[in-house]
Phi, psi and omega in degrees: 000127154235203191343279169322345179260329184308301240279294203290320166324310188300319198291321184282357168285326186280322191291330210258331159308330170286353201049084196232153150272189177280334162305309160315316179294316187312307184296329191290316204255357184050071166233114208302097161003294173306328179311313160284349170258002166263001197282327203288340200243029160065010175300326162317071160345296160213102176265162214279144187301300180269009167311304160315313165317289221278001151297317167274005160306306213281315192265039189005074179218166169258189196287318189294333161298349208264337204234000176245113162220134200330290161341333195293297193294314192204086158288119173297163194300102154314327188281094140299000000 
């Protein structure tokens, strides 16, 4: 797995635990819908750290609960 696929599991994994759509969290974290759906479809190249922030505002959680799971830990090496 890498980065990009780890991010968007996690946001729906977060989504499903608040019992959120996806939609809502967007409106929630004031994040452009379309934004979240390229991070959610790996179209999103990179999604920016603080894109991540306002997501975890929006699901009241931090970044370290956000980042912390297994999955996190052990990502494949980005530097090809």
């Amino acid at each position: 797995m890498n980065t990009k696929q780890a991010v968007a599991k996690r946001i729906v994994e977060l989504c499903e635990q608040k019992g959120v759509t996806i939609n809502a969290i967007a409106n929630i974290s004031g994040v452009p819908p379309m934004t979240l759906y390229s991070i959610l479809n790996s179209k999103s190249k990179n999604p920016g750290i603080v894109t991540i922030k306002k997501l975890c505002d929006g699901l009241e959680i931090t970044l370290g609960q956000f980042f912390d799971t297994p999955e996190f830990d052990v990502l494949e090496q980005e530097i090809k």
